[in-house]
C-alpha atoms as an extended CHARMM CRD file, in Angstrom:
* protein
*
       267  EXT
         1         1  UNK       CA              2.6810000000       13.0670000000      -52.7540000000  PROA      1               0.0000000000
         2         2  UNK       CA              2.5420000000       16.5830000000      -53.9260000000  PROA      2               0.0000000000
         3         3  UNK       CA             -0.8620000000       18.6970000000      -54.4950000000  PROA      3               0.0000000000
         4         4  UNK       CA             -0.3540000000       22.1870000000      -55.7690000000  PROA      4               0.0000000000
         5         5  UNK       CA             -2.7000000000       24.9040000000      -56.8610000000  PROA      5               0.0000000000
         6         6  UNK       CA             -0.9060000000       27.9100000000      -58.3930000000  PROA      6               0.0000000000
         7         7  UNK       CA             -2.3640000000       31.0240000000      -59.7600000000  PROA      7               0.0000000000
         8         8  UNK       CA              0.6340000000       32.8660000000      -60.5910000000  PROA      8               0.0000000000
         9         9  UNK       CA              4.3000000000       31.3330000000      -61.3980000000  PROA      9               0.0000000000
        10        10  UNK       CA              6.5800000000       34.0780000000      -60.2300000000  PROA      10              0.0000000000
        11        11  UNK       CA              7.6980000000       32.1730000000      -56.8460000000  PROA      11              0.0000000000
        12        12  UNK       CA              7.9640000000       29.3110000000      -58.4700000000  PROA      12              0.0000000000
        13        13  UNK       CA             10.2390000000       30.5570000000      -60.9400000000  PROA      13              0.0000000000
        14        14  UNK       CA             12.1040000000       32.4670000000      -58.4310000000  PROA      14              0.0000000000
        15        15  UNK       CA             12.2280000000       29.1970000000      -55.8410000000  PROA      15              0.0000000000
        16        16  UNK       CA             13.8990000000       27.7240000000      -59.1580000000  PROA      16              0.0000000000
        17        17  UNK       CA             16.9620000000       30.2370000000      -59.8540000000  PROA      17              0.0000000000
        18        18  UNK       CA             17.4350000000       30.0310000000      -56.0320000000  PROA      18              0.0000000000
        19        19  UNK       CA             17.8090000000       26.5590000000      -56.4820000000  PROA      19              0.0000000000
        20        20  UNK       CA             20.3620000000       26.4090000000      -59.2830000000  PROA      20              0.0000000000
        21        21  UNK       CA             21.5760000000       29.6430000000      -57.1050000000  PROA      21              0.0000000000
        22        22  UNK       CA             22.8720000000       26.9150000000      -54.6250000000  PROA      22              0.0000000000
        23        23  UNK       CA             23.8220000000       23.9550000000      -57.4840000000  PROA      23              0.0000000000
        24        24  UNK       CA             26.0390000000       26.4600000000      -59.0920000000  PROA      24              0.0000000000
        25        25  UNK       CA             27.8750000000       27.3550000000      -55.8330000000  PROA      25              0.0000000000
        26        26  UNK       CA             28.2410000000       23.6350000000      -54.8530000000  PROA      26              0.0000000000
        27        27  UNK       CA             29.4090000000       22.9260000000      -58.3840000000  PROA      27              0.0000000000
        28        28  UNK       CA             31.8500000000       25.5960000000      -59.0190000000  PROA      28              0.0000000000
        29        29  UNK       CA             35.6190000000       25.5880000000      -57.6060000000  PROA      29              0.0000000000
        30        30  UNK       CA             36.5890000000       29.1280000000      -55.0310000000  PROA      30              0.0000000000
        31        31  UNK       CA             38.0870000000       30.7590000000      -58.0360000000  PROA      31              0.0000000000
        32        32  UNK       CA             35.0120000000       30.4540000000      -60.5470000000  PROA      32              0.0000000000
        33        33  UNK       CA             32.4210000000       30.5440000000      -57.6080000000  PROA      33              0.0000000000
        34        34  UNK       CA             32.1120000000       34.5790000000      -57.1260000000  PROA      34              0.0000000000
        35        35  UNK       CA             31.1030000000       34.9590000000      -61.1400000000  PROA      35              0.0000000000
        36        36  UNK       CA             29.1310000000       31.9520000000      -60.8330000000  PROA      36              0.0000000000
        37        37  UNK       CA             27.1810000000       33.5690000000      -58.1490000000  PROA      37              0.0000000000
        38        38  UNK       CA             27.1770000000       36.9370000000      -59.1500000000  PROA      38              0.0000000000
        39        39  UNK       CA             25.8470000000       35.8240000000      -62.7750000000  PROA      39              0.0000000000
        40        40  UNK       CA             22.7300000000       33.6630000000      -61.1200000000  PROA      40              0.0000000000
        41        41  UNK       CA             21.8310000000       36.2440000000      -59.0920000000  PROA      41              0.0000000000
        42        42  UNK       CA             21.7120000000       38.4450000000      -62.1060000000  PROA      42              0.0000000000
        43        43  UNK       CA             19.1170000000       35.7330000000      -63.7530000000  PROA      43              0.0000000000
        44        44  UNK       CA             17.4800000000       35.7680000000      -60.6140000000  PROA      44              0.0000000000
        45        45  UNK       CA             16.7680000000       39.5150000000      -60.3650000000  PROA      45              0.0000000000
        46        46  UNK       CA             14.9600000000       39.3070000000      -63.6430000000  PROA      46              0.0000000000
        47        47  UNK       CA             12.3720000000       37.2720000000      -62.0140000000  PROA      47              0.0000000000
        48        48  UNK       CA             11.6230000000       40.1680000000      -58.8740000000  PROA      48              0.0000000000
        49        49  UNK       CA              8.8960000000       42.5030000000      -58.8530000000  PROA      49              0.0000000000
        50        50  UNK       CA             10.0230000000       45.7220000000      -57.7250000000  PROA      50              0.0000000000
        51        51  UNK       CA              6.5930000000       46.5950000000      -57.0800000000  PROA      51              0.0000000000
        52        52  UNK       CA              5.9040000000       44.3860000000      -54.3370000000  PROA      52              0.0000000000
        53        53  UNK       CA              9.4740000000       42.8070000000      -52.8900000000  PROA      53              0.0000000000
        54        54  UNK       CA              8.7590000000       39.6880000000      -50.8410000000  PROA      54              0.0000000000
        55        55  UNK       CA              8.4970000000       39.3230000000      -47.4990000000  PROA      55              0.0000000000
        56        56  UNK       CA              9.5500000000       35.8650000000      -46.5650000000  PROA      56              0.0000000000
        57        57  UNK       CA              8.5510000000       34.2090000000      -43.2870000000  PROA      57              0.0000000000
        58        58  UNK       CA             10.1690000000       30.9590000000      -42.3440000000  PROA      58              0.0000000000
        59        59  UNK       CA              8.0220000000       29.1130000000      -39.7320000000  PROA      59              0.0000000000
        60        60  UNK       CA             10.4510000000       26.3780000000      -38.2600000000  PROA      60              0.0000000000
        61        61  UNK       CA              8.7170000000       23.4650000000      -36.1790000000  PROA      61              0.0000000000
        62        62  UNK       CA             10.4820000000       22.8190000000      -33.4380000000  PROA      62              0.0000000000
        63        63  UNK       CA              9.1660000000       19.8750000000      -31.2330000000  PROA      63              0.0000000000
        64        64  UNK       CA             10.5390000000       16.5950000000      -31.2630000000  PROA      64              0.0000000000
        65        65  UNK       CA              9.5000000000       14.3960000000      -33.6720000000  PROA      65              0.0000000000
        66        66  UNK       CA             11.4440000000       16.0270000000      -36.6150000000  PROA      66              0.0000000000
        67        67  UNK       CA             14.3950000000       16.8400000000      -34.8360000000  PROA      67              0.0000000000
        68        68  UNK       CA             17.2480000000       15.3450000000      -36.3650000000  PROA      68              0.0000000000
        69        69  UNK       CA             20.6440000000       16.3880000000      -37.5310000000  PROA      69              0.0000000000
        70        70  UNK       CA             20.0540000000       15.5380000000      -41.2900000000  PROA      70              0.0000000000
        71        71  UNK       CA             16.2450000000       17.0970000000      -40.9460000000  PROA      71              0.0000000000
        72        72  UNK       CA             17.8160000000       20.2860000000      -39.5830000000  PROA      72              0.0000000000
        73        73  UNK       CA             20.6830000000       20.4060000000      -42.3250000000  PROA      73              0.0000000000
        74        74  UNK       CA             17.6190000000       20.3030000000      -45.1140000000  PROA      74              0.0000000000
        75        75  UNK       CA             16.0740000000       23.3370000000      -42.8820000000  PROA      75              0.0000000000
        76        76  UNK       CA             18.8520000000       25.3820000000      -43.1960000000  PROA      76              0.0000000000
        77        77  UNK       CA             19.5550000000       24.7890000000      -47.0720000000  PROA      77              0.0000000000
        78        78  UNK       CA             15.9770000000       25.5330000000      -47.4920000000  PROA      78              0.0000000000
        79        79  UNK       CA             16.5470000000       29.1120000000      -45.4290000000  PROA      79              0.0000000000
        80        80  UNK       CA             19.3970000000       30.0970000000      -46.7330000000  PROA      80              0.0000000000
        81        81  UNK       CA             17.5940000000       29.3380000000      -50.7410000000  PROA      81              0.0000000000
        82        82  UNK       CA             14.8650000000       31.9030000000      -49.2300000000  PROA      82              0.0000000000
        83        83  UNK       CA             17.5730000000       34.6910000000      -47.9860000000  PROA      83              0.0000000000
        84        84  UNK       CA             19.1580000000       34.7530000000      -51.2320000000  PROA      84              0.0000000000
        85        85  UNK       CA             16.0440000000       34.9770000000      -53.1010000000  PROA      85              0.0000000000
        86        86  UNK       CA             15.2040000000       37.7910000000      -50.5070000000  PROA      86              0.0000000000
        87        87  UNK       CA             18.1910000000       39.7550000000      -51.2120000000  PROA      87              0.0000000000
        88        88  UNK       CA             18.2070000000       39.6890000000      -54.4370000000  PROA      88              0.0000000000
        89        89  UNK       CA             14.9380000000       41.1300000000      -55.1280000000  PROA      89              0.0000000000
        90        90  UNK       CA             15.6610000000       43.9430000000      -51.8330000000  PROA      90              0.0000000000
        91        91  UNK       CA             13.2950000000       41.9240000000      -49.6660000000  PROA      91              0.0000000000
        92        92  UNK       CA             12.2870000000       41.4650000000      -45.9970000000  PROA      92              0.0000000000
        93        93  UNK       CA             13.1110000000       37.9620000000      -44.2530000000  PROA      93              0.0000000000
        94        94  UNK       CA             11.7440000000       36.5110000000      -40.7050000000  PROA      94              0.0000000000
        95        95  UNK       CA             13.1340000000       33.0120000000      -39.6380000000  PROA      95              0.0000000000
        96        96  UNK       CA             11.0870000000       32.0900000000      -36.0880000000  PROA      96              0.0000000000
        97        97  UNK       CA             10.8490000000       28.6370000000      -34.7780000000  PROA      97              0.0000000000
        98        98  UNK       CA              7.4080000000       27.8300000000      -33.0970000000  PROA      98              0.0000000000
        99        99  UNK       CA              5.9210000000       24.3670000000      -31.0310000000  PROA      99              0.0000000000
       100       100  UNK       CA              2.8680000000       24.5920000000      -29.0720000000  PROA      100             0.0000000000
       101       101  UNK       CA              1.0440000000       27.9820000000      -29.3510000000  PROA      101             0.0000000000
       102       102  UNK       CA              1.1850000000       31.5250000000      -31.5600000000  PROA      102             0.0000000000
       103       103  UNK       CA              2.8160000000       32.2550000000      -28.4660000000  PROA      103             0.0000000000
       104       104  UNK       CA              5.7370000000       29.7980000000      -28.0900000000  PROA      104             0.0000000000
       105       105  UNK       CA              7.7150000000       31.2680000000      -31.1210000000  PROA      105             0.0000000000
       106       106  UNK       CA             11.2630000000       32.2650000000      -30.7990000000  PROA      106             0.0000000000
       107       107  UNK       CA             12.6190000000       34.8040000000      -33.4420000000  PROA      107             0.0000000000
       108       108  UNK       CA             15.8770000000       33.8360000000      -34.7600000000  PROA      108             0.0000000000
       109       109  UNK       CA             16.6750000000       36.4110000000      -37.5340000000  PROA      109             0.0000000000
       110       110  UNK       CA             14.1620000000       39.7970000000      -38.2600000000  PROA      110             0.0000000000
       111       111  UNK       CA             15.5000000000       42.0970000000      -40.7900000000  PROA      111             0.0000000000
       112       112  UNK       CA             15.5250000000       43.9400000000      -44.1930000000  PROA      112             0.0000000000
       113       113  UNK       CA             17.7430000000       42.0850000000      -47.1820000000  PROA      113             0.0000000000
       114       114  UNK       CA             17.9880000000       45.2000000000      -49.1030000000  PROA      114             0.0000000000
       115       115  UNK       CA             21.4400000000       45.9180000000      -50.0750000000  PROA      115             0.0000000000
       116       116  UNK       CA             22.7960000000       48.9780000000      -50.9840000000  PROA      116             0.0000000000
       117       117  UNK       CA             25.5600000000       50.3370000000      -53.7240000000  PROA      117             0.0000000000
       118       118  UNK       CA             25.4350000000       52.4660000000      -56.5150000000  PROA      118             0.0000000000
       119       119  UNK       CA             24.7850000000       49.7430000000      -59.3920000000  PROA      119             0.0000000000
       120       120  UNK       CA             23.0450000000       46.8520000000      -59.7560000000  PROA      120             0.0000000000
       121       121  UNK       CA             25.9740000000       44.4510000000      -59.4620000000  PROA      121             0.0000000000
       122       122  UNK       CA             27.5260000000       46.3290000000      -56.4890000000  PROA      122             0.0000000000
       123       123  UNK       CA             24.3280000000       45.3980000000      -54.5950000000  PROA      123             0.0000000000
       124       124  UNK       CA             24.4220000000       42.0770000000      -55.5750000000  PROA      124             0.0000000000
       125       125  UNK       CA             27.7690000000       41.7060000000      -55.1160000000  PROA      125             0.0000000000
       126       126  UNK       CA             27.4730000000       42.3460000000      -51.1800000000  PROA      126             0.0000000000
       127       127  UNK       CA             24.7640000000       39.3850000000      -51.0490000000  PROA      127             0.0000000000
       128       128  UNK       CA             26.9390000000       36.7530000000      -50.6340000000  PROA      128             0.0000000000
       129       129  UNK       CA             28.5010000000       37.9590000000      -47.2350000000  PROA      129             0.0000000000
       130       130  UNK       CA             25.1750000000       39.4290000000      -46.3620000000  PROA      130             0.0000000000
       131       131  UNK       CA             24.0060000000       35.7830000000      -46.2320000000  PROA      131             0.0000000000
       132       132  UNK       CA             26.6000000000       34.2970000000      -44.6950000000  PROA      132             0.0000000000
       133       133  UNK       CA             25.9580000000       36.5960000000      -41.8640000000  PROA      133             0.0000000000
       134       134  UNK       CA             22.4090000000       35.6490000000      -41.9880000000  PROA      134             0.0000000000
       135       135  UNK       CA             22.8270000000       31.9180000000      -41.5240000000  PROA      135             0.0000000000
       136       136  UNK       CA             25.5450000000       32.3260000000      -38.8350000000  PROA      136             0.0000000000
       137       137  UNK       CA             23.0350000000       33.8450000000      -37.2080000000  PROA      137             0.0000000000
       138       138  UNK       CA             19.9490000000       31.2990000000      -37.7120000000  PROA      138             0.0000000000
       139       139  UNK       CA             22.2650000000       28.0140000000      -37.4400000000  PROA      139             0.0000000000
       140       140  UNK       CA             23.6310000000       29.8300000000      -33.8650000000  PROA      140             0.0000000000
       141       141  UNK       CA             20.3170000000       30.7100000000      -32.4970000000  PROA      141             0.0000000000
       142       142  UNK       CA             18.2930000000       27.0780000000      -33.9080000000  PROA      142             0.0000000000
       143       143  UNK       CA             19.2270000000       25.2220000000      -31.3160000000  PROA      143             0.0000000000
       144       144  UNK       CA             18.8780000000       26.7770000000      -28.3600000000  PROA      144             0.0000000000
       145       145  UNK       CA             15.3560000000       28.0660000000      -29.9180000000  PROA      145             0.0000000000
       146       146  UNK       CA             14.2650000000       24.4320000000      -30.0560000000  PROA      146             0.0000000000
       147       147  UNK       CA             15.3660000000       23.9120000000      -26.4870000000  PROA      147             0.0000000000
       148       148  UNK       CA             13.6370000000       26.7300000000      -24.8280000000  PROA      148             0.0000000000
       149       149  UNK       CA              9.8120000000       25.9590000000      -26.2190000000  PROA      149             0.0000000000
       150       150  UNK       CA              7.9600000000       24.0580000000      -24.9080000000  PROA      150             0.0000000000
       151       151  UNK       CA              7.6050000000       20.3400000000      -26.3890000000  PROA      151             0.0000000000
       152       152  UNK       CA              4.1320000000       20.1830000000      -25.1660000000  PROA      152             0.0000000000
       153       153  UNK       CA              2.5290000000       20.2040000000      -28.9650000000  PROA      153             0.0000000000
       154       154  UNK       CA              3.0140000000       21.4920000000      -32.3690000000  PROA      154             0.0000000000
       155       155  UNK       CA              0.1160000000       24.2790000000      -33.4580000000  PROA      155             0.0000000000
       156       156  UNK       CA              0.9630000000       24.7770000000      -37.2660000000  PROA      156             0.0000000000
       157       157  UNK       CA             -2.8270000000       26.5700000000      -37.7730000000  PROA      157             0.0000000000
       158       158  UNK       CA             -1.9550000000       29.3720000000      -35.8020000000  PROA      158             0.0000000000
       159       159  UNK       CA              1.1850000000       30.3870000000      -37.9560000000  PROA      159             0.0000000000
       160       160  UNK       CA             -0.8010000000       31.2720000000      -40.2850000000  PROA      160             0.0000000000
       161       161  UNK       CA             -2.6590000000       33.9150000000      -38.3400000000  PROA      161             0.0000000000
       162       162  UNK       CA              0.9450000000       35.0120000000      -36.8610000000  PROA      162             0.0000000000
       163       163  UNK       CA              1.9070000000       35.5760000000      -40.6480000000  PROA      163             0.0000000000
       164       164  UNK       CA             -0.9060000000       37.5880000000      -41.6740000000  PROA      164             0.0000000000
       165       165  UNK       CA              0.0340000000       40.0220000000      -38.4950000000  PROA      165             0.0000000000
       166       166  UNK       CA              3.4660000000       40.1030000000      -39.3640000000  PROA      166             0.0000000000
       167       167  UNK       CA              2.3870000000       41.0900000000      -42.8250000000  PROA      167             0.0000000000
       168       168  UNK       CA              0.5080000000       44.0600000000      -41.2250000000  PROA      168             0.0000000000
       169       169  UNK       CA              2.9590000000       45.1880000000      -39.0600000000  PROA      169             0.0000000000
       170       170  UNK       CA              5.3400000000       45.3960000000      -41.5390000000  PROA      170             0.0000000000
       171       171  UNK       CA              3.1790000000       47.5100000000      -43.8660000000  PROA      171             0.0000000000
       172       172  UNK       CA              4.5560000000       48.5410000000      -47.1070000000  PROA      172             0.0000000000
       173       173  UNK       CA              4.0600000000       47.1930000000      -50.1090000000  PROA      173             0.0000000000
       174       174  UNK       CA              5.6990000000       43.7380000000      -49.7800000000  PROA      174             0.0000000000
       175       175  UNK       CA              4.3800000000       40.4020000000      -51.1450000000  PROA      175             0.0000000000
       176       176  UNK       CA              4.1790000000       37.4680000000      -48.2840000000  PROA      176             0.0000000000
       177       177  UNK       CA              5.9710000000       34.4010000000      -49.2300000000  PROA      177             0.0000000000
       178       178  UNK       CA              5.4380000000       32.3820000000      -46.2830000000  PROA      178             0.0000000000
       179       179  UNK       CA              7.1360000000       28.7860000000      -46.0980000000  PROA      179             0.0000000000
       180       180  UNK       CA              6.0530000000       26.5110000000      -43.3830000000  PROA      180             0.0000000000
       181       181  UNK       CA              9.1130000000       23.0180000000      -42.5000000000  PROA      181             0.0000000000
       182       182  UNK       CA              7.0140000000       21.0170000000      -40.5080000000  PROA      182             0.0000000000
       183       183  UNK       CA              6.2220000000       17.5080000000      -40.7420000000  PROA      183             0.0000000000
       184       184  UNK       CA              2.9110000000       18.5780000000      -40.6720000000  PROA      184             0.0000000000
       185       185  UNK       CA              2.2050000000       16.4880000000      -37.5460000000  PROA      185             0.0000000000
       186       186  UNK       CA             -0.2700000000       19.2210000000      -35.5090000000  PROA      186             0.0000000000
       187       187  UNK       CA             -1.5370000000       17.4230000000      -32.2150000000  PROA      187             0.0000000000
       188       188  UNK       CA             -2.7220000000       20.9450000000      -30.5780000000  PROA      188             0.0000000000
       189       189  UNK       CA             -6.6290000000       21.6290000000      -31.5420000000  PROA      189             0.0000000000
       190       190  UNK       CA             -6.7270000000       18.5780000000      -33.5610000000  PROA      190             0.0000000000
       191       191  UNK       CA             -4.2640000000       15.0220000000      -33.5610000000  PROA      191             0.0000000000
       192       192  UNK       CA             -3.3580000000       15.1380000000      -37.5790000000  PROA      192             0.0000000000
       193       193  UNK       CA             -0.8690000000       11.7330000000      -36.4590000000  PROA      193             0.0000000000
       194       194  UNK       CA             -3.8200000000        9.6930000000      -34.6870000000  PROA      194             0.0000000000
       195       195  UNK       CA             -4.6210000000        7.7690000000      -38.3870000000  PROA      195             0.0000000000
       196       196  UNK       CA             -4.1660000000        8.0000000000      -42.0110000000  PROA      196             0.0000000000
       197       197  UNK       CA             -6.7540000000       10.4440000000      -43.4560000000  PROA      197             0.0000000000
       198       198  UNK       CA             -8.5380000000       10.0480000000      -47.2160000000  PROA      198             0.0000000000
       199       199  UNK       CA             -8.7740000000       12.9510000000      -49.3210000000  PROA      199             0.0000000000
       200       200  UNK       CA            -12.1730000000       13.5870000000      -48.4250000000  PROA      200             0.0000000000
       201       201  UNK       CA            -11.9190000000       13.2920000000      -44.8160000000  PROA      201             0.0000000000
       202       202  UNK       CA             -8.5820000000       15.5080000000      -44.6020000000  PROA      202             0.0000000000
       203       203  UNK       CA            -10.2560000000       18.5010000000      -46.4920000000  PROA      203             0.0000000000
       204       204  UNK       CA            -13.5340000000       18.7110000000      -44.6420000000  PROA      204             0.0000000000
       205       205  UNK       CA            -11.1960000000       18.5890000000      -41.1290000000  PROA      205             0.0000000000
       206       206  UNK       CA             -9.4970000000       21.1900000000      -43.3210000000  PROA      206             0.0000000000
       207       207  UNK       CA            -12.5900000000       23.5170000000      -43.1570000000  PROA      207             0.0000000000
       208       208  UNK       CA            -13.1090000000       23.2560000000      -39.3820000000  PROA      208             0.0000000000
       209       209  UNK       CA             -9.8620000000       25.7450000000      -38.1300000000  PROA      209             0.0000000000
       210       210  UNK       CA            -10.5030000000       29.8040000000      -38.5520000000  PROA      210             0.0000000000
       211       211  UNK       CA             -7.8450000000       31.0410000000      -40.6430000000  PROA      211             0.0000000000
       212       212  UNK       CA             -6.7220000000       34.7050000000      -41.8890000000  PROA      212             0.0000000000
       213       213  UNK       CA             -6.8740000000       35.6560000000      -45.3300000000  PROA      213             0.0000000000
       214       214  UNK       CA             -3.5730000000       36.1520000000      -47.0640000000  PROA      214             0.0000000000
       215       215  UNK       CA             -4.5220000000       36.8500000000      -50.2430000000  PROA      215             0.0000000000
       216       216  UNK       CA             -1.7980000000       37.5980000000      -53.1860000000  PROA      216             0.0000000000
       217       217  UNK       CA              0.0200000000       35.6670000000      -50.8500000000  PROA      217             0.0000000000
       218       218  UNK       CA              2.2320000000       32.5530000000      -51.3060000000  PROA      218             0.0000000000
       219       219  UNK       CA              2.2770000000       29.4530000000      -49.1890000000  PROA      219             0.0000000000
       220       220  UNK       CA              4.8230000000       26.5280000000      -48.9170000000  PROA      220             0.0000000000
       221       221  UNK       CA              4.2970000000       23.7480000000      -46.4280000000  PROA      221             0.0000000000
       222       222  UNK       CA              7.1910000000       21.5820000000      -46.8240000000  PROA      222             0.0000000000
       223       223  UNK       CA              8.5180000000       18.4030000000      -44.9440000000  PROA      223             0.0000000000
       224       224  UNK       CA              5.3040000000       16.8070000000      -44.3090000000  PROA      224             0.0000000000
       225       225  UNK       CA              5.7060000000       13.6320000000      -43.0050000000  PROA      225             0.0000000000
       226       226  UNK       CA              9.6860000000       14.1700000000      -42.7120000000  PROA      226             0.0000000000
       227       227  UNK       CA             10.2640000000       12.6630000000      -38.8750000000  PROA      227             0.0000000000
       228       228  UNK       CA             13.2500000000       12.1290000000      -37.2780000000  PROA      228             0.0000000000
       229       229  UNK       CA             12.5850000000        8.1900000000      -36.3640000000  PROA      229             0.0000000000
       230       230  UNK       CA             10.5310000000        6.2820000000      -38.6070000000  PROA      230             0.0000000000
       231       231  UNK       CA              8.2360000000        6.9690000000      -41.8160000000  PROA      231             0.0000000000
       232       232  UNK       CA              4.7800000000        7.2000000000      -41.6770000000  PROA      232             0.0000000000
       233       233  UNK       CA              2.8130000000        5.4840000000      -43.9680000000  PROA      233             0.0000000000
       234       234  UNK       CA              2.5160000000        7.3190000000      -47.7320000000  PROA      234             0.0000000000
       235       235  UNK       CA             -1.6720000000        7.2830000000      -47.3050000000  PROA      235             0.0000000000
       236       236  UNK       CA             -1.1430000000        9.7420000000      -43.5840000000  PROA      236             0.0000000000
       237       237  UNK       CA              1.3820000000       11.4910000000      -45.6090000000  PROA      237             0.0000000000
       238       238  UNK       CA             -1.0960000000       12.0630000000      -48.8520000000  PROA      238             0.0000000000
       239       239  UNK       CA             -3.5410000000       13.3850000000      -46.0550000000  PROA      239             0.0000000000
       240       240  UNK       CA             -1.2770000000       15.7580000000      -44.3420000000  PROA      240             0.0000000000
       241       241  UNK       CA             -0.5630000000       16.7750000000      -48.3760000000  PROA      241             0.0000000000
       242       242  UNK       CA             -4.6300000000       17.1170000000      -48.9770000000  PROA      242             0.0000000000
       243       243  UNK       CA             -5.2230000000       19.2930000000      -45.3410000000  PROA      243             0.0000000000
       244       244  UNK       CA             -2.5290000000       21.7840000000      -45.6100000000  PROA      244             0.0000000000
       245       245  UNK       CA             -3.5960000000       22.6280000000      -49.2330000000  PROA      245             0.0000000000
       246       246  UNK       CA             -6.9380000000       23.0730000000      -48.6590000000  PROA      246             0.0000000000
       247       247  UNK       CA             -6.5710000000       24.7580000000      -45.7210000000  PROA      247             0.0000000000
       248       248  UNK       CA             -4.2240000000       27.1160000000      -47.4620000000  PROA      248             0.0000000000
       249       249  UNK       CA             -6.8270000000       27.3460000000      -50.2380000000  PROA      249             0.0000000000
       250       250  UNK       CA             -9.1580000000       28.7110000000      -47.4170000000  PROA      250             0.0000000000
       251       251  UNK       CA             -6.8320000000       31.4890000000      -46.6850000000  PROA      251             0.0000000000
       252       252  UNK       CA             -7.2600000000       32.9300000000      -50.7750000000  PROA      252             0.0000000000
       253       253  UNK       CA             -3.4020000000       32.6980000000      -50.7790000000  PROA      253             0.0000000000
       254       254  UNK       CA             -2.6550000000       33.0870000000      -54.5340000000  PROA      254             0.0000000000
       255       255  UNK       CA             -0.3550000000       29.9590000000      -54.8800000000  PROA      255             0.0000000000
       256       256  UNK       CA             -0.3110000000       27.0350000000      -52.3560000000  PROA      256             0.0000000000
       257       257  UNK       CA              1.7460000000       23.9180000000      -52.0460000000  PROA      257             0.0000000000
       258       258  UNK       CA              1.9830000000       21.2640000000      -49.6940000000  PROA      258             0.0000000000
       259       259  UNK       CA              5.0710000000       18.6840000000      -50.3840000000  PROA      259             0.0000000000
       260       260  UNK       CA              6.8600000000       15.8770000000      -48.2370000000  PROA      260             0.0000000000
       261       261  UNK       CA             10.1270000000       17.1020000000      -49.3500000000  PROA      261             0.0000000000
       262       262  UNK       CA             11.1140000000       20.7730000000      -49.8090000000  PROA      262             0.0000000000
       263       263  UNK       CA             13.5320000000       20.2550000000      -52.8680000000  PROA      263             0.0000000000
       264       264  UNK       CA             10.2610000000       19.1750000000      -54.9660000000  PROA      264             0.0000000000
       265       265  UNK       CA              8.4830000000       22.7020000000      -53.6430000000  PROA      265             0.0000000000
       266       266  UNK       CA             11.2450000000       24.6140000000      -55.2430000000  PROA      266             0.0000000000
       267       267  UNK       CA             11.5080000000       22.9460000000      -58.4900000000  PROA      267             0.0000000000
């Protein structure tokens, strides 16, 4: 259930070293762990571009119908894969978790991941407790973020505009990487869970919503279809998978992928 158009593999390759960035920590014991760490990070540095460091929005949907203890544990593995990735290539990470409107967003970690020292392995050295205070942060403030918007509707569309202004505002010469965890389920503007769409039928309602351009850009909707009671059926969730990549394609982004599970957009 996974379309993907890609014009350029550097995300993906760096998604993957973040990847076996977090197999290598779960696999090695607290003694080995540090050179473990430090020595992916090194591989993973080779895969930056200086040039334009990335700045990586997390959109987080919050409503109800993917909230779930083991939904918001795969969240925060996926965040945590995109703040080391960040840091290691001096980057520039928002985490904001959004429901109903461009408005109802709640910010829950804004911030440069650049970090200093004299050498390149005394920077990354310092990443590992630069994360940790990253994802205190984020797992403290999800919650309560969820709680305070309102659960009146999910409007995924308008992220994308809130991206491109956040990629203004921040100026410079950073790269958006922009990951979406939603189970793709919009019901504001248009009702994506009211039936199963075809191919055909899911990219022309793709063409309908006005969306920014983001070009150079990369784009990850993951967990479509991922709901906290229930599956839907694997036709609605090949729909969802056809909409959000061609409405991604609309935006020019330079790579675009649309996945039911985020593991498979990082591999």
């Amino acid at each position: 259930m996974t379309i993907a158009i890609k014009r350029e593999t550097s995300y993906a390759t760096i998604f993957f070293f973040a990847l076996l960035l977090a197999l290598v920590l779960a696999g090695c014991s607290s003694e080995s762990s540090p050179r473990g760490e430090l020595g992916a990070n090194q591989e993973l540095l080779k895969s930056c571009d200086p040039a334009a460091p990335p700045a990586s929005l997390v959109q987080i949907d919050g409503t109800g119908s993917s909230n779930s203890d083991a939904i918001a544990s795969e969240r925060m593995t996926a965040v945590d894969s995109i703040a080391r990735r960040t840091a290691v290539c001096s980057g520039y990470l928002r985490v904001v978790v959004f429901s109903s409107s461009s408005a109802a967003t709640v910010v829950l970690f804004d911030g440069p991941l650049k970090m200093d020292g004299a050498t390149e392995n005394a920077r990354l050295k310092r990443i590992p407790e630069a994360i940790t205070n990253v994802m205190n942060k984020v797992r403290s403030a999800y919650a309560p973020a969820v709680q305070a918007l309102p659960q009146s509707g999910s409007d995924i569309t308008a992220q994308l505009r809130l991206a491109a202004e956040w990629t203004q505002q921040l100026g410079g010469d950073y790269r958006l990487h922009l990951t979406v965890l939603s189970d793709g389920f919009q019901n504001i503007g248009m009702d994506l869970a009211a039936r199963a769409l075809s191919k055909q039928d899911a990219e022309l309602l793709a063409t309908q919503p006005a969306v920014p351009k983001l070009s150079e850009a990369s784009v990850v909707v993951a967990g479509l279809g991922r709901v906290a009671e229930g599956a839907p059926p694997s036709a609605m969730v090949e729909g969802l998978v056809s909409y959000y990549t061609k409405l991604c394609q609309r935006t020019e982004a330079s790579s675009c992928t649309a996945v039911s599970d985020y593991a498979t957009a990082i591999r």
